[in-house]
N, C-alpha and C positions, 0 to 999 in steps of 0.2 A: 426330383431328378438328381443325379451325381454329376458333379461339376467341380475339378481340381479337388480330388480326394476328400468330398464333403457331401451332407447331402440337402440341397433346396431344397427346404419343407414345404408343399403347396405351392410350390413352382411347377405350373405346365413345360413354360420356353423362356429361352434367353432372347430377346433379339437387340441388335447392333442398332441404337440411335444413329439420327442422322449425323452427327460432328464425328461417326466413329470412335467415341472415348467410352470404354468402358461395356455394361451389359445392360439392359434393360428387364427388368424381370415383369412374365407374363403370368397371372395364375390360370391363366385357362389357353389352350391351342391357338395360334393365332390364327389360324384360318378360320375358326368359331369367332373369335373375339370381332374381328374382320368383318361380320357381317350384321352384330350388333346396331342399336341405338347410339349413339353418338354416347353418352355418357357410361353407360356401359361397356364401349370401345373404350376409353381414359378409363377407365376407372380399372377396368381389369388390369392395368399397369401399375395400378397402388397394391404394396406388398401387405395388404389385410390379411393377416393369420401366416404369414410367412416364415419360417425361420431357415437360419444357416447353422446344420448342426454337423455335429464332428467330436471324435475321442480325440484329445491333444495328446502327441505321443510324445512329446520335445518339453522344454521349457517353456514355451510360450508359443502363441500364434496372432499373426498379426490380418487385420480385413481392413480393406482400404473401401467405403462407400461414399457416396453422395445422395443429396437431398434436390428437390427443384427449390424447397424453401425450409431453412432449419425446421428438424423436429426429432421425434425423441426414438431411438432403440433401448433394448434393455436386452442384459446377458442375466441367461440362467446357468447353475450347476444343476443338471435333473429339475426340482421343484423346488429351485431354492435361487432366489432374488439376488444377484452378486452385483449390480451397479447397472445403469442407466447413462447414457450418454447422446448428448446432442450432436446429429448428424448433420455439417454444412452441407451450404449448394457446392463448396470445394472439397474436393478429396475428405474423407476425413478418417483417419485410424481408431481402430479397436484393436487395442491389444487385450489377448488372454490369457491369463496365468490361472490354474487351478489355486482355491483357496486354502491356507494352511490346513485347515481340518479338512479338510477333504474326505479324510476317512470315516473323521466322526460322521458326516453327513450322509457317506454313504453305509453305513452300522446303520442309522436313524433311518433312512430309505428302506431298507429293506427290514429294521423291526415294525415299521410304520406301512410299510405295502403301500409304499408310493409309488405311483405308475412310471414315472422318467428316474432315470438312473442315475445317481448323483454323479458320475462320471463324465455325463454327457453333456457334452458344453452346447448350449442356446443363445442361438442371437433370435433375438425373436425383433422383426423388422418392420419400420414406423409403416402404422395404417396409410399416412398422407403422408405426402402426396407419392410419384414416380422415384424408386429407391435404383442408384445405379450402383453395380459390383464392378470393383478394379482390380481389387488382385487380391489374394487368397494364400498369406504365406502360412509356411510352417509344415512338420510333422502333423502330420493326421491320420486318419483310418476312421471309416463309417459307422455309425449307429449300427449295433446291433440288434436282430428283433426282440430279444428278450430287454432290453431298453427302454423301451417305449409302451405306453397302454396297447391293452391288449385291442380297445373298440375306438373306432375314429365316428366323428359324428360331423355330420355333412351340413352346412346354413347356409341357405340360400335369401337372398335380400335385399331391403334399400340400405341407403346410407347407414341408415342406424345398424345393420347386423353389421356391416361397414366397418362401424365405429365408429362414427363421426362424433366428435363434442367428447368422444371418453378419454381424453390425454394423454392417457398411455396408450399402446402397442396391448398389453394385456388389461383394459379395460373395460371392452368392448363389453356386450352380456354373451356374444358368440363364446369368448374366451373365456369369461369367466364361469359358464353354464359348462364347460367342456373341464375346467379347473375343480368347481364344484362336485362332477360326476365322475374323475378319475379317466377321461378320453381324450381324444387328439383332436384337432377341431381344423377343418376343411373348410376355409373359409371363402363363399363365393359371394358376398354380398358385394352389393353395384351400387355406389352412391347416386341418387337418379334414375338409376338405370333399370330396377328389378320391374322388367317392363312383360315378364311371363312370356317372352318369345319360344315359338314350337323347337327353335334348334339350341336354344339351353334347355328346354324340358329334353330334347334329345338324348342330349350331352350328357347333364344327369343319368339320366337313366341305363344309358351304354354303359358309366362307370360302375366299377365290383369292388370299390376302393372304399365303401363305406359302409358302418353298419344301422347306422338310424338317420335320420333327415329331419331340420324343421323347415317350413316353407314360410319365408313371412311375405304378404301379397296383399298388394292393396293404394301404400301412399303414394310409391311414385304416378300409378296410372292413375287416379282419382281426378287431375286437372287436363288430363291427357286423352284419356279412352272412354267413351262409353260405356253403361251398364251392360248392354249386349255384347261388343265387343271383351269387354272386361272377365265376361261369364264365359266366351266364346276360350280367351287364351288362356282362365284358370281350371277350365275343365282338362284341356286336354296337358298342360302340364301337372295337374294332380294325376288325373288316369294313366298316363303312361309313365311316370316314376312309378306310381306303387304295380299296375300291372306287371310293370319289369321286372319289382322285386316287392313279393308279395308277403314274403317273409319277414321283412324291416318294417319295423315302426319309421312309419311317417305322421309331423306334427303342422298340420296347415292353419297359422297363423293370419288372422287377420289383422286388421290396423290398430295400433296400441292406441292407447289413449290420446287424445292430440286437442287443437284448438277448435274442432266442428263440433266435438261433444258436451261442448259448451257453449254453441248458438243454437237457441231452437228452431230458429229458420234452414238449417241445414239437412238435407235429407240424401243428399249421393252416398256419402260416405254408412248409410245403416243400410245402402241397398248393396254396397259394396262387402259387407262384412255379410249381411244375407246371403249370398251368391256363393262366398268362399266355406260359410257352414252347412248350404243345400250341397253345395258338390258335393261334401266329402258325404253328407248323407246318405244321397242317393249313389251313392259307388258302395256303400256298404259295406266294407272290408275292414275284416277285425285288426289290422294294424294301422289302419286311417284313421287320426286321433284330430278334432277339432279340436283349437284350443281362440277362446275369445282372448286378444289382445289386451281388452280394460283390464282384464282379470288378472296379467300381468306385470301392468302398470298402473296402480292406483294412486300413486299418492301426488297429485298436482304439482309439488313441488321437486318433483322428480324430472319435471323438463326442463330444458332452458328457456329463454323469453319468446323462443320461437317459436313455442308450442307444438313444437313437431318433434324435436329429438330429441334426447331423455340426455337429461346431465349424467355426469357418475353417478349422484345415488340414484339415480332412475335405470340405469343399467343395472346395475347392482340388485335393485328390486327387481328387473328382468330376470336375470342370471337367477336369482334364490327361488321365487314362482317357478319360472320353469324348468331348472333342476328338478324342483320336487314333482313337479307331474312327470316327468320323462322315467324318474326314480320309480315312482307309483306304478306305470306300464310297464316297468321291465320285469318288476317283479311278478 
């Protein structure tokens, strides 16, 4: 969306907190959000895969944000790391100056055929928690499309596509899988929340804003829903994303490696990862790609102690595995 001569990257809506100070940012409608599971309603308020991008036409520009609880943003020039900064629960400034070479960087961009334009400044904006915008100074003018990758890739998910546990804003494996393959990365994971509701399979599937999809489905409803139930809302949001668009690759992920595949007394979660590879079987359709989870998190030591979420290098192993299968399909 365009908002004070900028543009909110993977911003659905603004809407007005209750104290009145400032903007709340939405990644999805809020009348969709609205009707959500309770964590998936929060959560959609976490600026996961969001940026504030904009050509600085002045000397400098300044963005006034806040936090619900200190955490980290990071500014790019195009594909290129210019600084990090801790955003309070008070006000807090980013000021932007383009970097002295700037030019070299963008020489380097463009011998290098790197997707974002080194001109184009990125606040790419904290995973956690609720980020508020206050004000928006400076010269600017929009991203141009010749700017930006040419293919955006859509994830949908629990906390982990999320980002939860990955530190940075660009650590997640959503972002670094979309880093890895040179794309824009749409990020709708729901800490919690990826509960396969028919009115985000909707939602999905209405949009024309994307050119591939991975689904990852499974942890959060595992303590929650039934295997019938479970089978009942991952069929019909597999079948009606890709019916819709029959032409994109879709990648329906099951549960990565976690703390069940290590009790042997555990048996929901192998009927759960069943369920999500019969679907996509029996739909048959040459752009509906299973992809088993272990297979992209193998190394134990890639989770935290929680056994559910993958630390950095466990992301990182996500991101590189799944780069290269999306890479192998396209071609």
């Amino acid at each position: 969306m365009i908002y004070n001569n900028v543009e909110l990257y993977n911003v659905a809506e603004l809407l007005t907190p209750e104290d009145g100070n400032g903007k709340l940012i939405s990644r999805i409608p809020n009348r969709l959000r609205l009707t959500l599971n309770p964590n998936a309603k929060l959560r959609a308020l976490y600026a996961a895969g969001c940026e504030i991008r904009f050509n600085l036409e002045d000397d400098s520009a300044r963005i006034m944000l806040s936090c619900e609880e200190p955490s980290i943003a990071e500014v790019f020039q195009g594909n290129f790391h210019v600084s990090w900064h801790i955003i309070d629960t008070e006000p807090t400034e980013i000021k932007i100056r383009l970097p002295q070479n700037i030019d070299f960087l963008e020489k380097l961009t463009k011998e290098k055929n790197l997707p974002f334009d080194a001109y184009l400044t990125r606040i790419i904006l904290p995973y956690n928690p609720r980020t508020r915008i206050f004000t928006i100074e400076g010269e600017t003018s929009l991203p141009r499309r010749d700017q930006i990758p040419e293919k955006r890739y859509l994830a949908y998910g629990s906390s982990i596509t999320h980002g939860a546990w990955s530190c940075r804003p660009t650590g997640s494996y959503a972002m670094r899988t979309a880093q890895l393959l040179g794309v824009d990365i749409l990020n709708l994971g729901f800490g919690g929340g990826a509960h396969c509701e028919p009115q985000i399979a909707d939602y999905i599937a209405e949009r024309d804003d994307w050119d591939f999809a991975t689904l990852e489905m499974g942890i959060n409803m595992l303590g929650r829903f039934s295997t019938e139930e479970f089978q009942r809302r991952v069929g019909y949001l597999v079948e009606k994303i890709t019916r819709a668009h029959p032409d994109k690759l879709v990648f329906c992920i099951d549960l990565f490696t976690f703390a069940a595949d290590f009790d042997p007394s555990a048996k929901k979660h192998k009927e759960f990862r069943r369920i999500v590879r019969e679907t996509v079987e029996n739909l048959d359709m040459p752009k509906l790609i299973y992809v088993n989870g272990r297979t992209l998190l193998k190394d134990i030591s890639g989770l935290t102690f929680d056994l559910v979420h993958p630390a950095p290098s466990g992301m990182e192993e996500i991101a590189v595995n799944l780069s290269n299968i999306i890479k192998a399909k396209m071609k």
